[in-house]
RODOGU-576587 format. One record per residue (C-alpha): residue number from 1; residue in three letters; x, y, z. Coordinates in Angstrom, 2 decimals. Layout:
  num  residuo       c1       c2       c3
  NUM      ala        X        Y        Z
...
END
This chain:
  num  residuo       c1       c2       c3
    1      unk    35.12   -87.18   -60.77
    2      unk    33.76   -90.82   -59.87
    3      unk    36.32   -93.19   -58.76
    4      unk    35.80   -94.99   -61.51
    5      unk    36.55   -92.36   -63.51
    6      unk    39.75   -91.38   -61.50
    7      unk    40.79   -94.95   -61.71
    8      unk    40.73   -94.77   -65.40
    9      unk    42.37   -91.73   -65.51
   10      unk    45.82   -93.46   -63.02
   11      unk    46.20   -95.94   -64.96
   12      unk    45.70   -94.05   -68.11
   13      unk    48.22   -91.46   -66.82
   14      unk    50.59   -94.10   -65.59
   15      unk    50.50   -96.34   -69.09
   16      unk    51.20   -93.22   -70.69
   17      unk    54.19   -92.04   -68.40
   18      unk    55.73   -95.35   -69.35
   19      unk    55.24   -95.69   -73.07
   20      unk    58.68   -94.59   -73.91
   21      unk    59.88   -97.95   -72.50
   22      unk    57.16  -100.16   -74.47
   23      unk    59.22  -103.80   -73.45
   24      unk    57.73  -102.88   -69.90
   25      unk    54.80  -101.30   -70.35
   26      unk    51.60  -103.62   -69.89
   27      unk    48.26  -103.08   -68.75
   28      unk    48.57  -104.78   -65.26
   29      unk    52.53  -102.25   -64.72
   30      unk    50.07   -99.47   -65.40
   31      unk    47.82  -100.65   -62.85
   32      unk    50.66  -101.31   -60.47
   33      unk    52.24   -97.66   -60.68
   34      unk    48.39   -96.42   -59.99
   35      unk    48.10   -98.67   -57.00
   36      unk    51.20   -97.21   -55.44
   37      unk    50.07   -93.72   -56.24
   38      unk    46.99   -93.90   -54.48
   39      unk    48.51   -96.23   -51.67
   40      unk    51.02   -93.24   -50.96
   41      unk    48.49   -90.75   -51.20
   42      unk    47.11   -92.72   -48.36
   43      unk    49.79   -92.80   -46.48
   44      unk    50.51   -89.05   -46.53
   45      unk    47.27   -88.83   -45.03
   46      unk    46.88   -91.44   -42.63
   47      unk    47.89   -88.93   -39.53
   48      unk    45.01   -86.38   -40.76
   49      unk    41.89   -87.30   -38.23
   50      unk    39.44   -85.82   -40.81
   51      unk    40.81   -88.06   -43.42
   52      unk    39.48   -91.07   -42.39
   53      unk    35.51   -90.46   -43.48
   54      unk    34.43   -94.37   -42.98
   55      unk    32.39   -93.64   -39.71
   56      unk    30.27   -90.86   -41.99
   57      unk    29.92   -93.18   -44.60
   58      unk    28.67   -96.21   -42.54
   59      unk    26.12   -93.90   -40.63
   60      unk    24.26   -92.63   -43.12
   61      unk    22.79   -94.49   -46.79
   62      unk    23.49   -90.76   -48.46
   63      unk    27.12   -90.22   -47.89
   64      unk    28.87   -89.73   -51.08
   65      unk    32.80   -90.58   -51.30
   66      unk    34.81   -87.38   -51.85
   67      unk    38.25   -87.06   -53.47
   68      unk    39.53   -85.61   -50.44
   69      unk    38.86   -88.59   -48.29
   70      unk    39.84   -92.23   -47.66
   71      unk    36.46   -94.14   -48.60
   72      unk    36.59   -92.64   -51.64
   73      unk    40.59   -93.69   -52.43
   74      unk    39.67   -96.91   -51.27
   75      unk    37.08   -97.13   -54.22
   76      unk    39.62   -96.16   -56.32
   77      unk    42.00   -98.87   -55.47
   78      unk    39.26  -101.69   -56.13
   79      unk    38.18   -99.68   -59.17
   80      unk    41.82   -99.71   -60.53
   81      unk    41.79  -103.22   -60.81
   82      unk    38.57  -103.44   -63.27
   83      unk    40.34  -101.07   -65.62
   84      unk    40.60  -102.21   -69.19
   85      unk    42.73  -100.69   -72.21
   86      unk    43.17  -102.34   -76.06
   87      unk    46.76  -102.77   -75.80
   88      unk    47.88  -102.54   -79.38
END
């Protein structure tokens, strides 16, 4: 899954979670509740040497981001904030 992708599905996941309570529910609390998702994920990881792939990433133009480490979450997190829902 692209981080795009993933990002779409957070937020998707998280506006979803939420509906019950539609006063609160927006598109940017959606968003929110992703961000802090992935920023926890992150900090689970952040004692796990071979999470931290940035050094791979930086040496070589072919590296692709994998879900299982931190470049990619970090693409996530920016990609988060470009997704859009019609909020009926």
């Amino acid at each position: 899954m692209s981080p795009e992708e993933k990002a779409i599905q957070l937020v998707g996941e998280m506006y979803l979670v939420h509906s019950t309570s539609p006063s609160v529910v927006t598109l940017q609390f959606a968003k929110d509740c992703a961000l802090v998702a992935v920023n926890t994920l992150i900090e689970s990881r952040k004692d796990d040497p071979r999470f931290d792939d940035t050094l791979y990433q930086e040496s070589s133009c072919y590296y692709t981001p994998l879900p299982m480490y931190l470049s990619y979450w970090k693409i996530v997190k920016k990609e988060i904030e470009n997704v859009t829902f019609n909020e009926n």
